[in-house]
C-alpha positions in Angstrom: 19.6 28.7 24.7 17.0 31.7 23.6 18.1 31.5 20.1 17.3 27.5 19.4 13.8 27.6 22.1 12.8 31.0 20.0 13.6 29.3 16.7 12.4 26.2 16.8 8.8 27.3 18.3 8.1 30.2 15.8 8.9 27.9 13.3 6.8 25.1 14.3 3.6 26.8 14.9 3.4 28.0 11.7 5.0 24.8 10.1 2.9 22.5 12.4 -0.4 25.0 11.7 -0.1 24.3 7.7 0.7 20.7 7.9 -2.0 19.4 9.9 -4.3 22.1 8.3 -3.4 20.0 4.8 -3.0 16.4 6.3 -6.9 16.4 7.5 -7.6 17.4 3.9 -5.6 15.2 2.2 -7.5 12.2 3.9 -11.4 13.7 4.0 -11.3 13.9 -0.3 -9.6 10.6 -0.4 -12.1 8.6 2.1 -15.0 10.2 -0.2 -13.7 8.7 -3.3 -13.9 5.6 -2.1 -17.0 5.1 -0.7 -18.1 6.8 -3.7 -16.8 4.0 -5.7 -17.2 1.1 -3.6 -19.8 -0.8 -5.4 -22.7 -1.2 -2.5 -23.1 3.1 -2.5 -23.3 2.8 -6.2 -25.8 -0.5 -6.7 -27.6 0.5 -3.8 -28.8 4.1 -5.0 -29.6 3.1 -8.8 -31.2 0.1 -7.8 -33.4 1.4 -4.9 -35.1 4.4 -7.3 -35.6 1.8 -10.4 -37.5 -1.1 -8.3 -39.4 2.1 -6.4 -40.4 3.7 -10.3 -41.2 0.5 -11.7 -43.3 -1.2 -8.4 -45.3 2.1 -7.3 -46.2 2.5 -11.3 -47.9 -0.7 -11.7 -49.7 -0.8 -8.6 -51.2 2.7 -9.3 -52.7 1.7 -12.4 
């Protein structure tokens, strides 16, 4: 019984450590992606700063 409760715990933490180390990675990169191109981040941000340019130019002058 001390050989397969040694085992299988050194082997775990370590194996358990890495995997969820990677697995919270994996999904962080992959969430940005997508709001990155889902199309209201993109329209939103181009559209905002051209309407802002354009508008605060010819009510200057």
């Amino acid at each position: 019984m001390s050989e397969p409760d040694g085992a299988p715990a050194p082997q775990d933490d370590p194996a358990a450590g890495d995997s969820p180390a990677e697995a919270p990675e994996a999904p962080e990169p992959r969430e940005a992606p997508e709001a990155s191109q889902a199309p209201q981040a993109p329209e939103a941000s181009p559209t905002p700063p051209q309407a802002e340019q354009h508008e605060p130019q010819a009510q200057r002058p």
